[in-house]
C-alpha positions in Angstrom: 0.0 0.0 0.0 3.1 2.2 -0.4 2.6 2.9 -4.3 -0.1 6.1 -3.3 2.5 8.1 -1.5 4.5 7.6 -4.1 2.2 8.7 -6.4 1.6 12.0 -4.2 5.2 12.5 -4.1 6.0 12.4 -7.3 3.5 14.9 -8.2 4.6 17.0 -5.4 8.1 17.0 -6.8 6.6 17.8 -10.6 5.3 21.0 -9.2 8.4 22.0 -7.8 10.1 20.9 -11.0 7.5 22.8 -13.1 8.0 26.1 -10.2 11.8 26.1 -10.9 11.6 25.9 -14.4 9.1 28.3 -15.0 10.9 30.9 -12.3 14.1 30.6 -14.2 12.0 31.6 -17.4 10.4 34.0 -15.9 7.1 32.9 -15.3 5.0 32.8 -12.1 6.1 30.5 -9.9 2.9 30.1 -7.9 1.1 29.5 -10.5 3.3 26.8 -11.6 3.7 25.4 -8.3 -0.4 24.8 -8.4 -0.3 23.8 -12.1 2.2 21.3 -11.4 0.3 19.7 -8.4 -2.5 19.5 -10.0 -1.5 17.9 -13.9 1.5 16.8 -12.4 4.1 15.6 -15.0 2.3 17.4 -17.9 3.1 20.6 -16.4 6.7 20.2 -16.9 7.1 20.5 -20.7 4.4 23.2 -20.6 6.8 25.2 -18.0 9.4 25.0 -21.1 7.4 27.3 -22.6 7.0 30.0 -20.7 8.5 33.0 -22.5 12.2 34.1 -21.1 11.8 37.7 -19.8 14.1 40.2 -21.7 16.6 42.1 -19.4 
C-alpha cells in the first residue's frame, strides 16, 4: 500500500520541478507550483514554454 505516497510524491516534486523551471524563465512561480500539483508531469514541458523575460 506504499505505491499512493509515491504517487503524491512524485507529483509534489513535478510541481516544484515545473516552479523552478518556470521561475528561471520568468514565469509565475505560484502558479506553476499549483499547475504542477494538479497535472502533475504534464506541467513540466508546458513550463518550457513559458517566454524568457528580456533584461
Amino acid at each position: 500500500m506504499v505505491t499512493p505516497y509515491i504517487v503524491a510524491l512524485a507529483w509534489i516534486v513535478c510541481g516544484g520541478i515545473a516552479w523552478r523551471v518556470a521561475t528561471n524563465r520568468g514565469g509565475n512561480g505560484q502558479l506553476w507550483v499549483v499547475l504542477g500539483q494538479v497535472f502533475g508531469p504534464l506541467s513540466i514541458p508546458f513550463a518550457f514554454l513559458v517566454r524568457r523575460q528580456s533584461a
